[in-house]
C-alpha positions in Angstrom: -4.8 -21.0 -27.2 -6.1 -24.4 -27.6 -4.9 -27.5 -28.5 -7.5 -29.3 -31.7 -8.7 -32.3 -31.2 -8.0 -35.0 -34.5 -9.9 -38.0 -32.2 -9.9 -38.3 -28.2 -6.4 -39.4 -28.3 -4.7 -37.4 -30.9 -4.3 -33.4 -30.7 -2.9 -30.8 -33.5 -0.7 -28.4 -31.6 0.2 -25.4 -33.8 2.6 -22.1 -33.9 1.6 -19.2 -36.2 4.9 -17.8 -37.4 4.4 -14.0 -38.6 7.5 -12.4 -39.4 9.8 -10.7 -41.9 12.0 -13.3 -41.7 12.7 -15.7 -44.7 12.0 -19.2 -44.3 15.4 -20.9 -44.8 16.9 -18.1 -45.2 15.6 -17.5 -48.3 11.7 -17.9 -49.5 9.2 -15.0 -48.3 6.8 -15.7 -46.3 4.6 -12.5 -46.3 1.5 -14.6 -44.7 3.1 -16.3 -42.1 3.9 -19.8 -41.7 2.4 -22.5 -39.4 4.3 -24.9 -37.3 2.5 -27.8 -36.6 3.2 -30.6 -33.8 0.7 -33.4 -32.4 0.5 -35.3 -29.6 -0.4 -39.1 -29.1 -1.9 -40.2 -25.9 -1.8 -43.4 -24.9 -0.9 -45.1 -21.1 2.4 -43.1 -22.2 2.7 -39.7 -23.9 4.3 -38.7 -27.8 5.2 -35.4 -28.8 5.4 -35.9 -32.8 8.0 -32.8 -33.9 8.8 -29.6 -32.5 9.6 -26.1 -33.1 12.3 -23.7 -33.4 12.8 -20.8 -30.9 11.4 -18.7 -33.6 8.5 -15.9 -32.2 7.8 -17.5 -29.3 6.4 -20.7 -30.9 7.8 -22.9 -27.9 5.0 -20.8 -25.9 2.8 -21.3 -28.1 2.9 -25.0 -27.7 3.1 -25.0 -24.1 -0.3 -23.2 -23.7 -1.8 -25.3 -26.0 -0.4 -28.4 -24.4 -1.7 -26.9 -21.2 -5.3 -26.4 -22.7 -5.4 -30.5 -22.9 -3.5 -30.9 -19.3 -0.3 -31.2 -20.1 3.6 -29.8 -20.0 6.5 -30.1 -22.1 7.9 -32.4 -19.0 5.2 -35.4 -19.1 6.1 -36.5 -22.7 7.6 -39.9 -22.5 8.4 -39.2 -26.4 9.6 -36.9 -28.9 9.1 -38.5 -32.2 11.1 -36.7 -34.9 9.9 -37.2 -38.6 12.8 -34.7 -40.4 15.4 -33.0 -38.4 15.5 -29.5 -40.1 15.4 -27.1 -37.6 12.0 -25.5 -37.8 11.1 -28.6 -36.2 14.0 -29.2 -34.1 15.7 -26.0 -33.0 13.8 -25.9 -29.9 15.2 -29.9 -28.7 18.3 -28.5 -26.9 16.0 -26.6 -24.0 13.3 -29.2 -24.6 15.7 -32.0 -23.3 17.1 -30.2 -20.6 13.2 -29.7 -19.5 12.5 -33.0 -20.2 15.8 -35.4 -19.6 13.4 -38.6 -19.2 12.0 -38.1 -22.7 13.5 -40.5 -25.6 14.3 -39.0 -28.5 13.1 -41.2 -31.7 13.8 -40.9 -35.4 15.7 -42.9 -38.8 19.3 -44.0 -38.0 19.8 -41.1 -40.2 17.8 -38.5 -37.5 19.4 -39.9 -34.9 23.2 -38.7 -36.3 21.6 -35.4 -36.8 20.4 -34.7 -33.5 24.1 -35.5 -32.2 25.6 -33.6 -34.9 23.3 -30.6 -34.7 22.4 -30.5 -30.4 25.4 -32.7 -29.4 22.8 -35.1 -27.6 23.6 -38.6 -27.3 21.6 -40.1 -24.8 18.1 -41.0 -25.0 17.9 -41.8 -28.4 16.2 -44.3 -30.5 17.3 -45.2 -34.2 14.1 -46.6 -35.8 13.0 -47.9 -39.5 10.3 -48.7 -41.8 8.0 -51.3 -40.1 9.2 -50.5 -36.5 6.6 -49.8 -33.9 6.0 -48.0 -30.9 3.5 -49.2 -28.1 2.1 -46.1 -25.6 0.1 -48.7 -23.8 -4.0 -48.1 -24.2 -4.2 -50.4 -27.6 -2.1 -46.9 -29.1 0.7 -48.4 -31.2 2.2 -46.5 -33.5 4.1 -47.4 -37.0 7.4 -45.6 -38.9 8.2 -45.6 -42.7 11.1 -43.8 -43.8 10.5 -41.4 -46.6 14.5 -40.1 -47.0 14.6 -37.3 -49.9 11.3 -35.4 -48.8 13.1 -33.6 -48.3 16.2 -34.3 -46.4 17.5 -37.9 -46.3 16.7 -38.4 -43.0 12.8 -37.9 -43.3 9.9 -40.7 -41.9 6.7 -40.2 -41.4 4.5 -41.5 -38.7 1.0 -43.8 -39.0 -1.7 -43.9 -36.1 -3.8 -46.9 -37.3 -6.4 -46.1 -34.6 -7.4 -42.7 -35.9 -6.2 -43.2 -39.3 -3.6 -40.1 -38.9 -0.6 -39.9 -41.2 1.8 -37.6 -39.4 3.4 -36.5 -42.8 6.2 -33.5 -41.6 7.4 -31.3 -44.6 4.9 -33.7 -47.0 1.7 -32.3 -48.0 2.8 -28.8 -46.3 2.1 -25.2 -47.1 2.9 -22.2 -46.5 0.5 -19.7 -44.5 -0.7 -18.7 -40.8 -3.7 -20.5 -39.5 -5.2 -18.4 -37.1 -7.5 -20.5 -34.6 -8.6 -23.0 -37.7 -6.7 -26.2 -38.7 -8.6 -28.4 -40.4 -9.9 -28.7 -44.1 -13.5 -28.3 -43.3 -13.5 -25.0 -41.2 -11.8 -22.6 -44.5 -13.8 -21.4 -47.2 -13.3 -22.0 -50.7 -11.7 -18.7 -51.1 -9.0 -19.7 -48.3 -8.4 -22.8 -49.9 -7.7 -21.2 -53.3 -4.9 -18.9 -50.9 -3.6 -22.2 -49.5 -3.3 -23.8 -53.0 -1.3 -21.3 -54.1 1.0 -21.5 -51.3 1.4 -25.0 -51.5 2.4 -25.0 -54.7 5.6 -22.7 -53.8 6.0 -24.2 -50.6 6.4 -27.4 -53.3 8.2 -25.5 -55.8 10.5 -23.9 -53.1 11.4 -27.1 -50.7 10.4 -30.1 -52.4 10.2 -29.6 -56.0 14.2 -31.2 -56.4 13.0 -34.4 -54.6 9.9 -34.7 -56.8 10.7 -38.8 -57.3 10.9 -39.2 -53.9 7.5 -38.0 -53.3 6.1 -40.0 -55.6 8.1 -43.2 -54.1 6.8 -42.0 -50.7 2.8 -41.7 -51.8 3.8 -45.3 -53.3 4.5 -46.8 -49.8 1.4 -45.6 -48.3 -0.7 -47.7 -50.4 -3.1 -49.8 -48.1 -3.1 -47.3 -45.7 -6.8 -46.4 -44.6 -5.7 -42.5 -44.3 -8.2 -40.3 -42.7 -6.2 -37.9 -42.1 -3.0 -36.1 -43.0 -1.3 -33.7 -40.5 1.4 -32.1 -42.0 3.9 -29.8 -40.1 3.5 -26.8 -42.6 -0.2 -25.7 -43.2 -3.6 -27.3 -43.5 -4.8 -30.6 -41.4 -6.8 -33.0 -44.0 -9.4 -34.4 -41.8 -12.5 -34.4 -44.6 -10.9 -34.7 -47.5 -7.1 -35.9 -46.7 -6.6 -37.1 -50.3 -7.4 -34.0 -52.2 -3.8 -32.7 -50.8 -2.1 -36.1 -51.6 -3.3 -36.1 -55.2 -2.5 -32.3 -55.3 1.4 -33.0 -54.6 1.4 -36.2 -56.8 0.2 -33.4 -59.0 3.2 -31.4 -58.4 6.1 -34.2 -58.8 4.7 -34.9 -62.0 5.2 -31.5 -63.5 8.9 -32.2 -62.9 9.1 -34.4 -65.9 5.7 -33.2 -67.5 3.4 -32.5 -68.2 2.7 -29.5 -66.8 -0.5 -27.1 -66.9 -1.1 -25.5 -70.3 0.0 -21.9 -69.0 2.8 -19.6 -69.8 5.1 -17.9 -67.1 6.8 -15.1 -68.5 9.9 -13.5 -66.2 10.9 -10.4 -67.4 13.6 -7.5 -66.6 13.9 -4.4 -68.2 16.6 -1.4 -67.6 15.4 1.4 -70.1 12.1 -0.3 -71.1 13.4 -1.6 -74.3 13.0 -5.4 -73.7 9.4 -4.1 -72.3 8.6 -3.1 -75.5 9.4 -6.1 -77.0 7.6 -8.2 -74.3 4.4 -6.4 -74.7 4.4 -7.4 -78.2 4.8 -11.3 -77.2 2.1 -11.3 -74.6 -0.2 -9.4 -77.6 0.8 -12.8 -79.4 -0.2 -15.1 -76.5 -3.2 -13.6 -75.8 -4.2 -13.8 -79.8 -4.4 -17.6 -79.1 -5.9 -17.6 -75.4 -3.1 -19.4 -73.2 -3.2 -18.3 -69.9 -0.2 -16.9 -68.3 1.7 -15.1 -64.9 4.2 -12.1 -65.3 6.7 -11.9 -63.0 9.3 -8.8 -63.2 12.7 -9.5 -61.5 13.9 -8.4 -59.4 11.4 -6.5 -58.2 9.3 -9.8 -57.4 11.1 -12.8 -55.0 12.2 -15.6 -57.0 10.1 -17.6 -54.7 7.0 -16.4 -56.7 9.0 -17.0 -60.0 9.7 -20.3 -59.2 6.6 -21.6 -58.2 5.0 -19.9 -61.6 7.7 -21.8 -63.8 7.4 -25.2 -62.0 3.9 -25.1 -62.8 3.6 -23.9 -66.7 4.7 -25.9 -69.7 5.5 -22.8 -71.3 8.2 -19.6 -70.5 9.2 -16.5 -71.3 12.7 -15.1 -70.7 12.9 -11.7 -71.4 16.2 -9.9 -70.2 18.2 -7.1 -71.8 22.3 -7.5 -72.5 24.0 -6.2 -69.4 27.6 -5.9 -70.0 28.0 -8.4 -72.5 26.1 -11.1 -70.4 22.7 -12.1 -68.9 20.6 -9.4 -66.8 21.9 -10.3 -63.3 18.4 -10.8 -61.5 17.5 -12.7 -64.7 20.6 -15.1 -64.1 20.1 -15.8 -60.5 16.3 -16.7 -61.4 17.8 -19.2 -64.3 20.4 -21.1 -61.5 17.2 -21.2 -58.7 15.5 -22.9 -61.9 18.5 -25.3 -62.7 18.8 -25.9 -58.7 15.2 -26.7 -58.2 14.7 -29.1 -61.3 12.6 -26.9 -63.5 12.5 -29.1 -66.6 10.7 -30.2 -69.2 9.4 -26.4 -70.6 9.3 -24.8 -74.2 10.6 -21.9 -73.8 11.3 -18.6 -75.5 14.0 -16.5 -74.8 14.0 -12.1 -75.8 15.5 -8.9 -75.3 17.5 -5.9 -76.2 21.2 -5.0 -76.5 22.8 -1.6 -76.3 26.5 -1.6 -77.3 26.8 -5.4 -78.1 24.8 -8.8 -77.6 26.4 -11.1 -74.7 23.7 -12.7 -73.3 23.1 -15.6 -75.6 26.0 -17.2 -75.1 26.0 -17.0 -71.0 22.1 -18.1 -71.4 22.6 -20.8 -73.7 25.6 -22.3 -70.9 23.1 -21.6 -67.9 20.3 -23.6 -69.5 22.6 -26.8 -70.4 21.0 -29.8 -68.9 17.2 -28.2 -67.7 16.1 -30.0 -70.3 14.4 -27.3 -72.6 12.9 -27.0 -75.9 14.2 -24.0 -76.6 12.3 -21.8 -79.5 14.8 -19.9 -81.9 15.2 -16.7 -79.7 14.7 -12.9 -80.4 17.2 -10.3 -79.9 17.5 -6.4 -81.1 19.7 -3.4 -80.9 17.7 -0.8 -78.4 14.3 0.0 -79.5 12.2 -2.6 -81.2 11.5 -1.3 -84.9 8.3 -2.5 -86.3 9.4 -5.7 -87.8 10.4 -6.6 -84.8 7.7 -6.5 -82.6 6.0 -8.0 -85.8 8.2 -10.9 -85.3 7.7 -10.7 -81.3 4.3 -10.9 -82.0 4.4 -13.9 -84.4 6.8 -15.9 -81.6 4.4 -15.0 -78.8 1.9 -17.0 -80.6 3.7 -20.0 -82.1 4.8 -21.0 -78.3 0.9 -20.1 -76.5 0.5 -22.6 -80.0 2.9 -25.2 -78.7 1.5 -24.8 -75.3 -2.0 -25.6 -76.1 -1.6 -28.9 -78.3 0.5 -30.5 -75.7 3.6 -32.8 -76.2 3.6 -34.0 -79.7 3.2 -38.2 -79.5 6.1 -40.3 -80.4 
């Protein structure tokens, strides 16, 4: 394992997390997750973030720090950008390797590091404007970014090489293997990483979505040249393309989003599936592009990042004991908690003994901010005229989806 050069004084260390294990304790990550650190070099050494304990990523780092002639006990500093701890669970046994090295973050970080590893020596509280000289002409600058996604959160600027060392912004999702940068994937891996940043966005960041765009804000002036995020791809060649991509992404928050329809459906008897097939017949009629997500048999993770992104939804859930389909609830509070607003959406499904759901849905979906179309339900089967009706609603919201936001 080798550490990746960004310029001869500025090194990409990185951990390939592949595991079963959900990131946060909750988000799949079936292709892995990276875990990226750098390291400055100057007369003095920085360590920018760190890792958790979490499939031997510590190692990882150590051989890779090795590979440039260096250990884990000649770093004069361990610069922390956002104190979550899949960058920071490793700091307890990194200090006690290390006692020497000072410990630098926001005022914020620095009362997370004592509340979270009880350390209280060796610490340096830093904000916005504040500097740090390794000697060698290699100064380095802070801004605070709080709210991408934790309050504490800065990021790091390297005039010399033009690195901004970003943390959880501009992150993705997905393994690198021995690659890093923008320029060694093909346009086929870049279409995976798209995807997964978009629900790494959706997932983490998507509540903070005014943050980022206060954060991109403050790096006006900056001659970026590259962006080295602790989640995913390096942006040596075209560092930008994920800026404007996540600028992209806060944006949908408050519209608009992409003319596309995610429809989330659950079905017990297949019922509600009737009735959805007649909607999507409906959609198709007019040519709006959609995702289909089944819950819960597909993560909410995938849900979510489908529904941040469309302008348009589909709800389709049966009655189940005179309330919302559970799976279909839990996917409606992830939507409420991540700030999925802004959508047209349609609501469907079947009852057996009694409708129930409409009132619990129309309680859960106070405050998102919907345009909610008049919705659709029936007693078991669909009967002709209802699908006929399905059909019709299918293709008045793919209708509403293409022409946009009417002008006020």
């Amino acid at each position: 394992m080798k550490a990746y050069p960004i310029s001869d004084s500025v090194y990409c260390l990185h951990a390939d997390i592949d595991t079963d294990d959900l990131f946060e304790g909750i988000w799949p990550i079936p292709e892995g997750v990276s875990l990226n650190s750098y390291i400055v070099k100057g007369e003095k050494i920085a360590l920018i973030d760190l890792v958790r304990d979490w499939i031997g990523a510590p190692t990882q780092l150590s051989d890779e720090l090795a590979s440039i002639g260096i250990s884990f006990k000649d770093i004069d500093y361990l610069i922390l950008n956002h104190l979550e701890p899949d960058h920071t669970g490793w700091l307890a046994e990194f200090k006690a390797l290390n006692p020497k090295a000072e410990i630098i973050a926001t005022g914020k970080g620095v009362e997370l590091v004592k509340s979270f590893y009880k350390i209280t020596e060796g610490l340096r509280a830093v904000k916005t404007g504040d500097t740090l000289d390794l000697g060698a002409g290699k100064v380095l600058s802070f801004v605070e970014a709080p709210n991408v996604h934790w309050p504490e959160t800065m990021v790091t600027w390297d005039a010399g090489s033009g690195t901004l060392f970003a943390c959880d912004a501009f992150g993705s999702f997905g393994k690198l293997g021995d690659r890093v940068f923008d320029d060694q994937f093909s346009a086929k891996e870049h279409e995976f990483f798209e995807r997964e940043s978009l629900r790494y966005y959706a997932n983490i960041v998507s509540s903070f979505s005014v943050f980022v765009e206060r954060a991109v804000k403050k790096l006006e002036g900056l001659e970026i040249k590259c962006i080295a995020p602790s989640h995913g791809i390096v942006w040596r060649t075209e560092p930008m393309k994920i800026v404007e991509r996540y600028l992209k992404y806060a944006r949908y928050m408050n519209g608009p989003a992409e003319k596309k329809i995610a429809i989330i459906w659950g079905s017990m008897y297949g019922n509600t599936r009737k009735g959805l097939d007649a909607v999507i017949k409906g959609i198709e009629a007019e040519g709006v592009p959609y995702s289909i997500r089944r819950v819960p048999n597909e993560d909410v993770s995938y849900v979510l990042a489908d529904a941040y992104e469309a302008s348009g939804l589909v709800l389709a859930m049966p009655t189940y004991e005179y309330a919302m389909f559970p799976p279909m609830a839990y996917a409606i509070d992830i939507m409420k908690r991540k700030h999925v607003h802004g959508k047209t959406v349609l609501r469907v499904g079947s009852w057996g003994w009694v409708g129930g759901a409409k009132k619990e849905y129309e309680a859960a979906v106070e405050g998102l901010k919907w345009t909610c179309m008049d919705m659709k339900e029936w007693a078991g089967a669909p009967a002709d005229a209802d699908l006929a009706e399905l059909e019709a609603k299918g293709r008045e919201l793919a209708r509403i989806v293409k022409e946009g936001p009417k002008a006020e």
